[in-house]
TORDORO-239555 format. One record per residue: x negated, y negated, z of N, C-alpha, C in turn; residue in one letter; residue number from 1; chain. Coordinates in steps of 0.2 Angstrom, whole numbers. Layout:
<sites>
<site n_X="X" n_Y="Y" n_Z="Z" ca_X="X" ca_Y="Y" ca_Z="Z" c_X="X" c_Y="Y" c_Z="Z" aa="a" i="NUM" ch="A"/>
...
</sites>
This chain:
<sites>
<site n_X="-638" n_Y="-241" n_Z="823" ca_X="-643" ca_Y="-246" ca_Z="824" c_X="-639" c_Y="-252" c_Z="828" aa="x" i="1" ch="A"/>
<site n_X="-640" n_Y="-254" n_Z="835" ca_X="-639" ca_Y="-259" ca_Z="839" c_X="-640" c_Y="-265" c_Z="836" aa="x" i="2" ch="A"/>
<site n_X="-636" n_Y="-270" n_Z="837" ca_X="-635" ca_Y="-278" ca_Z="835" c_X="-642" c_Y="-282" c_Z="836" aa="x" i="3" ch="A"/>
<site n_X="-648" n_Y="-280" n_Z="842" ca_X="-653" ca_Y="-283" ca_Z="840" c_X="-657" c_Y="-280" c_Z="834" aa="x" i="4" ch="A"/>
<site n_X="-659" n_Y="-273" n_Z="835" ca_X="-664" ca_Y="-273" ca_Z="830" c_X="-661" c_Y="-274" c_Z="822" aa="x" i="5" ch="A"/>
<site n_X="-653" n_Y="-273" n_Z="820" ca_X="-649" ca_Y="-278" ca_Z="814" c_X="-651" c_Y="-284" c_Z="812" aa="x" i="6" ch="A"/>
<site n_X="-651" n_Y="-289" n_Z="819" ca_X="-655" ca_Y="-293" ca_Z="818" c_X="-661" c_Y="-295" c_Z="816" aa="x" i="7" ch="A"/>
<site n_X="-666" n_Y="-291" n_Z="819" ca_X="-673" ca_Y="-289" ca_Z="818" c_X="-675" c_Y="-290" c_Z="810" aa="x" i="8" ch="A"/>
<site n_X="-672" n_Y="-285" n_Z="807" ca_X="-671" ca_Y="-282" ca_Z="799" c_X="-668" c_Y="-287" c_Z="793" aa="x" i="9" ch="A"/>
<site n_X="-663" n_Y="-290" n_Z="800" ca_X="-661" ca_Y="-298" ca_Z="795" c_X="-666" c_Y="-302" c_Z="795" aa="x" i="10" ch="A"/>
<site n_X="-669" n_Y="-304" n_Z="800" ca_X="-675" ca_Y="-309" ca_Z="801" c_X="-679" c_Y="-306" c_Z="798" aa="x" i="11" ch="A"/>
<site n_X="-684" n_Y="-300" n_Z="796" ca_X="-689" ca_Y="-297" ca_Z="794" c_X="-688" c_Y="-298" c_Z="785" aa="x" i="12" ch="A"/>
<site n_X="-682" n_Y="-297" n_Z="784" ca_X="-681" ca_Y="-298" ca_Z="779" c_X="-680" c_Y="-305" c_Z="775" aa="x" i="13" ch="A"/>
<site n_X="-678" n_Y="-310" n_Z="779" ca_X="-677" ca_Y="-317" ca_Z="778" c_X="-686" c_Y="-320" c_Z="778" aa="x" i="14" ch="A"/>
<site n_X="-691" n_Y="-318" n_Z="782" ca_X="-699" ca_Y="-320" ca_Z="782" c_X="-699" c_Y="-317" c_Z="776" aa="x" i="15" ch="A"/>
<site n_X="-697" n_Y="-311" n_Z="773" ca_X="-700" ca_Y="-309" ca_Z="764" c_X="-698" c_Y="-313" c_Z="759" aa="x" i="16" ch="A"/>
<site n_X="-692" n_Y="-314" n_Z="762" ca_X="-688" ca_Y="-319" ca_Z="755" c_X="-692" c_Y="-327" c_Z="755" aa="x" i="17" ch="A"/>
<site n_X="-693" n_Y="-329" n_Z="761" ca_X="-694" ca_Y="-335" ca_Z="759" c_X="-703" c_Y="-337" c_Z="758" aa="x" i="18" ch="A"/>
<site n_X="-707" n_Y="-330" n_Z="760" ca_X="-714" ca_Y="-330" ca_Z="757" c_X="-715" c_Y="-328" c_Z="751" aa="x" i="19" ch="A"/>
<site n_X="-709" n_Y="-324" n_Z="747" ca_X="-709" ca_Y="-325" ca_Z="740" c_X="-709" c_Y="-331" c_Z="738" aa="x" i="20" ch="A"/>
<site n_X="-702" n_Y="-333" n_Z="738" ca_X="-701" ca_Y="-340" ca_Z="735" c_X="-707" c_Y="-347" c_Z="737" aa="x" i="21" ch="A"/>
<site n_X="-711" n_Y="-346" n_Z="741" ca_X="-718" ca_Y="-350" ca_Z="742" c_X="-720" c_Y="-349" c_Z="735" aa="x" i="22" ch="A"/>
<site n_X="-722" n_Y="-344" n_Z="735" ca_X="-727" ca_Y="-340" ca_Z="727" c_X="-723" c_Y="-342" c_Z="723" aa="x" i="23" ch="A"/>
<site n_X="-717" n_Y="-342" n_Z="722" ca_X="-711" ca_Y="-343" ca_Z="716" c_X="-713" c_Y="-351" c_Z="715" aa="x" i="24" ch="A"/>
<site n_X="-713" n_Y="-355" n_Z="720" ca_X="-713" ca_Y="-362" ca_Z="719" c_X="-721" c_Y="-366" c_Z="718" aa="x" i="25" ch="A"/>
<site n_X="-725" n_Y="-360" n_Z="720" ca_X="-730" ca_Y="-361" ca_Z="717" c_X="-732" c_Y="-363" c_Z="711" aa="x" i="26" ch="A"/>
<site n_X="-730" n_Y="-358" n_Z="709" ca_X="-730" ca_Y="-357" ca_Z="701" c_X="-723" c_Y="-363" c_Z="696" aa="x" i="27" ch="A"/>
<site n_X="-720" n_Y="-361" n_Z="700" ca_X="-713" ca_Y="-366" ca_Z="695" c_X="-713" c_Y="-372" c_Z="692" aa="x" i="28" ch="A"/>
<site n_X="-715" n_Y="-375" n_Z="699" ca_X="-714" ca_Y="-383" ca_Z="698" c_X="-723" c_Y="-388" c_Z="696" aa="x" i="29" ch="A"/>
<site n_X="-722" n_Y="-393" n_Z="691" ca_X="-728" ca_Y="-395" ca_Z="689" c_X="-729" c_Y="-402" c_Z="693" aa="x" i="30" ch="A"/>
<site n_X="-726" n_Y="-402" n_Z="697" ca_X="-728" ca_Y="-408" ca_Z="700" c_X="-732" c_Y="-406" c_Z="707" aa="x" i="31" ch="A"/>
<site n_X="-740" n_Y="-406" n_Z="709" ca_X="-744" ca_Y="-404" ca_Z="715" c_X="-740" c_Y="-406" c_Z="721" aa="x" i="32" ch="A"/>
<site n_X="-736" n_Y="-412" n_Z="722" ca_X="-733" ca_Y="-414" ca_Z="727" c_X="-728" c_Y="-407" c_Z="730" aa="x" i="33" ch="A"/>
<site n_X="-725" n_Y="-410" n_Z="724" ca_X="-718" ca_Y="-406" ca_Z="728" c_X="-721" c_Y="-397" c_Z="727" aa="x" i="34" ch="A"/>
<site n_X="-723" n_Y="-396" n_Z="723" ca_X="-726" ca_Y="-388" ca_Z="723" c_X="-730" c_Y="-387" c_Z="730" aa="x" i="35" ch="A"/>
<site n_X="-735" n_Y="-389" n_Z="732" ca_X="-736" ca_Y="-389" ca_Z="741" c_X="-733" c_Y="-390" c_Z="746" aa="x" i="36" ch="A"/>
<site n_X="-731" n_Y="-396" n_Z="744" ca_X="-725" ca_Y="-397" ca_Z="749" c_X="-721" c_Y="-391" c_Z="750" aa="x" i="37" ch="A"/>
<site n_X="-717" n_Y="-387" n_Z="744" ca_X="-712" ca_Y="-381" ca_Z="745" c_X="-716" c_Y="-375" c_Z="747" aa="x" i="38" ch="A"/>
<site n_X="-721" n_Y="-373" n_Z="745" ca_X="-726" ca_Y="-369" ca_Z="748" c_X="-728" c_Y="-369" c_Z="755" aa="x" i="39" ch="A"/>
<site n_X="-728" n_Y="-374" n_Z="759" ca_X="-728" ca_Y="-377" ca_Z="766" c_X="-720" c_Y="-377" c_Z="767" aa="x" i="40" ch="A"/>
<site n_X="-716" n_Y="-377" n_Z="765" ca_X="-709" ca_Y="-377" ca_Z="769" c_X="-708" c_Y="-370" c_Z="770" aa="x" i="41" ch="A"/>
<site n_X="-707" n_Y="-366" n_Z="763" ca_X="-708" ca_Y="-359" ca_Z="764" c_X="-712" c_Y="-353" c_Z="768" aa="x" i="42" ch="A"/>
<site n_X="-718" n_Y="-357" n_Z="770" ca_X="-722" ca_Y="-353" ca_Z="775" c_X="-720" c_Y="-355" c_Z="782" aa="x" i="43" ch="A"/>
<site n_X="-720" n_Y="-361" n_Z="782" ca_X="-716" ca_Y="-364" ca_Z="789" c_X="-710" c_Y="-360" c_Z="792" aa="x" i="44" ch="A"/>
<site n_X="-704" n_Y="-361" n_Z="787" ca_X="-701" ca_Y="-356" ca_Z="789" c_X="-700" c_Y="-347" c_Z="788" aa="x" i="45" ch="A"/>
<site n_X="-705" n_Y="-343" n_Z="783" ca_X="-707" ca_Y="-339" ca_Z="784" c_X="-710" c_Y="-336" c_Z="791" aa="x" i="46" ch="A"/>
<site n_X="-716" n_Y="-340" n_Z="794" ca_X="-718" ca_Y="-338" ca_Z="798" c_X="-713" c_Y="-337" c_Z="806" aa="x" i="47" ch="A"/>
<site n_X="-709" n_Y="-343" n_Z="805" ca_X="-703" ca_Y="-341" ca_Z="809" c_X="-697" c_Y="-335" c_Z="812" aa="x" i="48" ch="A"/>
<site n_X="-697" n_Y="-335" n_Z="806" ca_X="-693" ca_Y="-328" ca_Z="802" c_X="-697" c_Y="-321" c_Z="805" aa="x" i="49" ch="A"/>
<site n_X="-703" n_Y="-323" n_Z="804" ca_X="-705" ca_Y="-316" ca_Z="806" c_X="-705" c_Y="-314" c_Z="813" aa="x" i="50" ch="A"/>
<site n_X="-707" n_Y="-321" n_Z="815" ca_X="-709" ca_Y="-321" ca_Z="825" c_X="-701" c_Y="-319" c_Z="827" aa="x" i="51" ch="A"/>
<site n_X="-696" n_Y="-321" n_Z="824" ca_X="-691" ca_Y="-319" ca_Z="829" c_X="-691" c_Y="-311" c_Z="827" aa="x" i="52" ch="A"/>
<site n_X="-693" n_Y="-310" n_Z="821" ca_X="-692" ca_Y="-303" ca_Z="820" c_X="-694" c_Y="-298" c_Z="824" aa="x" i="53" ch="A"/>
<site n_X="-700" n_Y="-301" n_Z="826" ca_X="-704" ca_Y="-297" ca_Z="833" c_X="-701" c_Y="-296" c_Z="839" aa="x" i="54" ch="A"/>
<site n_X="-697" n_Y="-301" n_Z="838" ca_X="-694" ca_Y="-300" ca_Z="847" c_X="-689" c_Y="-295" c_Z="849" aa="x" i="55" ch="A"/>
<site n_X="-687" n_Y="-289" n_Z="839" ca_X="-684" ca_Y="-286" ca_Z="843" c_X="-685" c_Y="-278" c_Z="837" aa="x" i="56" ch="A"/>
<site n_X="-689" n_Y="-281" n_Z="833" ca_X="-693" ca_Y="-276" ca_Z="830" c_X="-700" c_Y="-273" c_Z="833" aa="x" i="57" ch="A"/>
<site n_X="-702" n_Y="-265" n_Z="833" ca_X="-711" ca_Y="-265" ca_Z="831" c_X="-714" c_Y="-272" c_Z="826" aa="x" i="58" ch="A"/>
<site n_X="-719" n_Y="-271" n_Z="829" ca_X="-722" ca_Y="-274" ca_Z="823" c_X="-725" c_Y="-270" c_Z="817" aa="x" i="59" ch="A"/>
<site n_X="-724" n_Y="-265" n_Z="817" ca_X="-726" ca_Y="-262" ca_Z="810" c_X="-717" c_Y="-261" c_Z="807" aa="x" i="60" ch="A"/>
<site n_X="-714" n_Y="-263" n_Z="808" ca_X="-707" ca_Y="-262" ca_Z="808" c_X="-704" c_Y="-270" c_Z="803" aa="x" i="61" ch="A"/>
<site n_X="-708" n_Y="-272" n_Z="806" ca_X="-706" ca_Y="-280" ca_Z="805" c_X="-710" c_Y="-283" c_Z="798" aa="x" i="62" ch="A"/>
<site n_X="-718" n_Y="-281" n_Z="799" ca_X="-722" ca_Y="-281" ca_Z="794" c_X="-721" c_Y="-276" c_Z="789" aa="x" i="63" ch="A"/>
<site n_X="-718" n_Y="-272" n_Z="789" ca_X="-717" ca_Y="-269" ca_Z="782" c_X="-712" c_Y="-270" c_Z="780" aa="x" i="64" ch="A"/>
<site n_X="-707" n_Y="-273" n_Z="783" ca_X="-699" ca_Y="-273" ca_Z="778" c_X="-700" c_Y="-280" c_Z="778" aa="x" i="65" ch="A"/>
<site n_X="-704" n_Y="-286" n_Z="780" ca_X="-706" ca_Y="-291" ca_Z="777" c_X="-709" c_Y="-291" c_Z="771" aa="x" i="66" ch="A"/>
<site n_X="-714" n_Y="-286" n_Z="770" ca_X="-719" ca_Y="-284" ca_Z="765" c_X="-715" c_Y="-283" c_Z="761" aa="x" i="67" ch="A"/>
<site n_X="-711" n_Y="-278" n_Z="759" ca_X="-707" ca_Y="-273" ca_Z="753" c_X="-702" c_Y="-279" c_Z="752" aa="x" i="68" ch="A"/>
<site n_X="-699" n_Y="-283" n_Z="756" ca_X="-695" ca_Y="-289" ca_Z="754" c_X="-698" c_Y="-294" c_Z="749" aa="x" i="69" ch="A"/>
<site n_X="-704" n_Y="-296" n_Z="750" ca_X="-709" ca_Y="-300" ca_Z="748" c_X="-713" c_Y="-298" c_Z="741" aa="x" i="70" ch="A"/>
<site n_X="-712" n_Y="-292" n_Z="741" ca_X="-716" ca_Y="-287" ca_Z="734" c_X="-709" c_Y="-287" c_Z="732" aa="x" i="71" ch="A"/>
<site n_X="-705" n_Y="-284" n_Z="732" ca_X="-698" ca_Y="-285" ca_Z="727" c_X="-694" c_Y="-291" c_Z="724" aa="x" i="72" ch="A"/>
<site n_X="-694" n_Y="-296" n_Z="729" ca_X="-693" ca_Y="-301" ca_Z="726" c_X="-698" c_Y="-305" c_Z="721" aa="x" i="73" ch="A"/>
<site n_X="-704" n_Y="-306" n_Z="724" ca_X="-709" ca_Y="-308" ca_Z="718" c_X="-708" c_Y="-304" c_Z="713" aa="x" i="74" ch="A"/>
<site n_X="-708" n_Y="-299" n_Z="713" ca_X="-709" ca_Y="-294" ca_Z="707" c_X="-705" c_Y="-295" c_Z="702" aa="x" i="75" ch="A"/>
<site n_X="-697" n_Y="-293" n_Z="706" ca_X="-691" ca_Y="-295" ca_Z="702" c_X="-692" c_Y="-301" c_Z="697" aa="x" i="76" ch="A"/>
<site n_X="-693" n_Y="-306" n_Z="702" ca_X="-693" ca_Y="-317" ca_Z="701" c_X="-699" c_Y="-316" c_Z="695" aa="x" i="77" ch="A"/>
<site n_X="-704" n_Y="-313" n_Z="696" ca_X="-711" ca_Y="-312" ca_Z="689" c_X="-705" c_Y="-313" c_Z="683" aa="x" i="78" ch="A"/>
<site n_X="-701" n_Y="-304" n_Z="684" ca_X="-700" ca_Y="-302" ca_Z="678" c_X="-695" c_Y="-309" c_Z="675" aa="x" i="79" ch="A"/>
<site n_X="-690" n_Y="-310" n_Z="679" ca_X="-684" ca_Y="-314" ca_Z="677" c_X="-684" c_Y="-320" c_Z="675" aa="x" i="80" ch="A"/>
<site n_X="-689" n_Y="-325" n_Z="681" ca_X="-692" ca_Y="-332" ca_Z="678" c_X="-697" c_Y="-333" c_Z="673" aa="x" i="81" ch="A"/>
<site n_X="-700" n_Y="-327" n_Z="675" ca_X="-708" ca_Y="-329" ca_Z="670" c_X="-709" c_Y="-323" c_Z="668" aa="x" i="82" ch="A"/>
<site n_X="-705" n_Y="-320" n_Z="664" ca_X="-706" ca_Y="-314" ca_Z="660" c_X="-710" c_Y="-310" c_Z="657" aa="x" i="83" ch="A"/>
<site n_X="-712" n_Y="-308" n_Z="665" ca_X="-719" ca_Y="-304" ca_Z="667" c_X="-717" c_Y="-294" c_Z="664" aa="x" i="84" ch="A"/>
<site n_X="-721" n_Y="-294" n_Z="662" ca_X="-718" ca_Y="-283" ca_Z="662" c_X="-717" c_Y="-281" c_Z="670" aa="x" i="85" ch="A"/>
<site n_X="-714" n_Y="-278" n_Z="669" ca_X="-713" ca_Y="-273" ca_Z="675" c_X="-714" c_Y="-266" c_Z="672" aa="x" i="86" ch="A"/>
<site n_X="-720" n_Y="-262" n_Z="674" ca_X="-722" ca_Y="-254" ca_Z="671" c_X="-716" c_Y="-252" c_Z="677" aa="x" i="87" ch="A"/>
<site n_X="-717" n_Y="-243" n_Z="673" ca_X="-715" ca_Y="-239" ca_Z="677" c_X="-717" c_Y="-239" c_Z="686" aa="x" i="88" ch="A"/>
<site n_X="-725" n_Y="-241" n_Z="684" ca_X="-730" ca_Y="-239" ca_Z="688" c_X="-727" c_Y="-244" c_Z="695" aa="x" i="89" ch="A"/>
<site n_X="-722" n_Y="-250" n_Z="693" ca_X="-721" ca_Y="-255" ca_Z="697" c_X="-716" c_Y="-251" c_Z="702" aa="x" i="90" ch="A"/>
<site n_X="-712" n_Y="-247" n_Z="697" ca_X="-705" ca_Y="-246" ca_Z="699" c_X="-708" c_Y="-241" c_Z="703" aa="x" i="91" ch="A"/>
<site n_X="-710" n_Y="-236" n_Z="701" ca_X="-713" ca_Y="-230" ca_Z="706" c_X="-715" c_Y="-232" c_Z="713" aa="x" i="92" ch="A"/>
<site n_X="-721" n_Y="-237" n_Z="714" ca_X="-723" ca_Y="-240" ca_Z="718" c_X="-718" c_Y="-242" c_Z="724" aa="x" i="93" ch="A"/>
<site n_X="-714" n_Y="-248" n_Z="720" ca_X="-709" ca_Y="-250" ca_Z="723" c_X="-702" c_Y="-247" c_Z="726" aa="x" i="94" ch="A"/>
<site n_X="-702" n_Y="-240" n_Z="723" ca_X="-699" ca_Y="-234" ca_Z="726" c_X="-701" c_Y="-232" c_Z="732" aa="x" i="95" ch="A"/>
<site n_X="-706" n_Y="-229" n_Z="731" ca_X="-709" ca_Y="-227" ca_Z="739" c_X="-712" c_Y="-234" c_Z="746" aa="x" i="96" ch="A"/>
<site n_X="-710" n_Y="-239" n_Z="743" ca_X="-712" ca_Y="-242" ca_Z="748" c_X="-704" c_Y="-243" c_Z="751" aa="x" i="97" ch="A"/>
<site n_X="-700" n_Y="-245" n_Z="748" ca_X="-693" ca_Y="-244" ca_Z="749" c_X="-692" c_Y="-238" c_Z="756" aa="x" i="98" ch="A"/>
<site n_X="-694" n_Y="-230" n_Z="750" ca_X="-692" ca_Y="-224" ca_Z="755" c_X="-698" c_Y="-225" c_Z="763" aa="x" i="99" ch="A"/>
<site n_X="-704" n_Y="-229" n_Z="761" ca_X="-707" ca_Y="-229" ca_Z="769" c_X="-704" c_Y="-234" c_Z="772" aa="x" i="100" ch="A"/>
<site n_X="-702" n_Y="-240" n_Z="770" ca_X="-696" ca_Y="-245" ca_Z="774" c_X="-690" c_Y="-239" c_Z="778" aa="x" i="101" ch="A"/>
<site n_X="-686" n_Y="-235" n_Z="775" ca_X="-681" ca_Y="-234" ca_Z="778" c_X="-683" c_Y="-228" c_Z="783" aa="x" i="102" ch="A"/>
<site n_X="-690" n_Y="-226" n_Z="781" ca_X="-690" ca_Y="-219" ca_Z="784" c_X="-693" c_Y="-225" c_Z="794" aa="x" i="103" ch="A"/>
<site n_X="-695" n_Y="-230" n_Z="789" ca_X="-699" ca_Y="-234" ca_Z="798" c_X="-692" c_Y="-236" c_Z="803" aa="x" i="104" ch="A"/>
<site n_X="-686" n_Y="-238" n_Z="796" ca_X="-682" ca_Y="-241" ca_Z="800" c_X="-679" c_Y="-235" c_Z="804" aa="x" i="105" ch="A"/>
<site n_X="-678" n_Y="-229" n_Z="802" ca_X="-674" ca_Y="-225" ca_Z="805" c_X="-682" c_Y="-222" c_Z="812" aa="x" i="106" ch="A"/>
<site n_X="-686" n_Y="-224" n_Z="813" ca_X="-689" ca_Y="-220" ca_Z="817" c_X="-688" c_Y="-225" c_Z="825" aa="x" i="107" ch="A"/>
<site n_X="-689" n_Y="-222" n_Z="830" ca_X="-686" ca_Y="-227" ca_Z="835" c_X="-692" c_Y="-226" c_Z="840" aa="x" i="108" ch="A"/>
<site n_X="-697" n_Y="-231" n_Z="839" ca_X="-702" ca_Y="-233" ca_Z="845" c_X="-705" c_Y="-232" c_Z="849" aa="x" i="109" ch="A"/>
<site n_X="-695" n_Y="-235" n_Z="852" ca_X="-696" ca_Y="-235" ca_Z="861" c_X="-695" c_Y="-227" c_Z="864" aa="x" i="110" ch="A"/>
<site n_X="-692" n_Y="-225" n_Z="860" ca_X="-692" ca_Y="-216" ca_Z="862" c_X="-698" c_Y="-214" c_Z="861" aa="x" i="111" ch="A"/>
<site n_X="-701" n_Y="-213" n_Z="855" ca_X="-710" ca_Y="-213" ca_Z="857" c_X="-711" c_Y="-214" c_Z="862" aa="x" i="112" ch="A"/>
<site n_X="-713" n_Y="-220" n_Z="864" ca_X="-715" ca_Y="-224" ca_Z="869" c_X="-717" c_Y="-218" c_Z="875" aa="x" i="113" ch="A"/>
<site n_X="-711" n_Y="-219" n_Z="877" ca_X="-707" ca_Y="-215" ca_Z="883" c_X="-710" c_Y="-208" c_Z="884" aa="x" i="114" ch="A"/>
<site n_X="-711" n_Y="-204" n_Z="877" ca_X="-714" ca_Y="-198" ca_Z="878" c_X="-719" c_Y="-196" c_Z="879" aa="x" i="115" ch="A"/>
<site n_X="-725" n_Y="-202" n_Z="878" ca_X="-731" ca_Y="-199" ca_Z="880" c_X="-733" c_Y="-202" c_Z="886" aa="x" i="116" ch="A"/>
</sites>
């Protein structure tokens, strides 16, 4: 894997962690101020995170390992902060979205592209 698309997967993954942590901070803090306020910085830079993702990811490449970032971290943060269950049914789930993450990241686009 080339130094941009490394990139790419770091920033894709950076927009999942900080749109969990939105939801995390949603829920955490009891003061409406700072709770939206956090919610807005989180997405702010979020959204950031992900555009740069673009410029060197697909977009279906960048939108899923954004996704699966953002589903395992709230998941995790549920069980840990706020001592939500996590079924089987979670883990399975979150297994195969993992194996669709790695089977995306290894598939390569622009070689498609080229073919047809």
């Amino acid at each position: 894997m080339d130094g941009s698309r490394r990139k790419g997967y770091a920033w894709a993954i950076s927009a999942g962690l900080n749109a969990a942590f939105a939801a995390i901070s949603a829920k955490f803090f009891l003061s409406p101020l700072v709770r939206y306020g956090l919610v807005i910085i989180f997405n702010v830079i979020m959204w950031g995170c992900y555009v740069n993702s673009l410029k060197a990811l697909s977009s279906l490449q960048a939108t899923v390992t954004n996704f699966a970032t953002n589903f395992l971290t709230s998941g995790f943060a549920g069980s840990f902060l706020f001592e939500e269950p996590l079924s089987f049914r979670w883990f399975a789930g979150a297994l195969f979205i993992v194996i669709g993450v790695l089977i995306l990241s290894k598939s390569n686009v622009e070689s498609k592209a080229n073919i047809d």
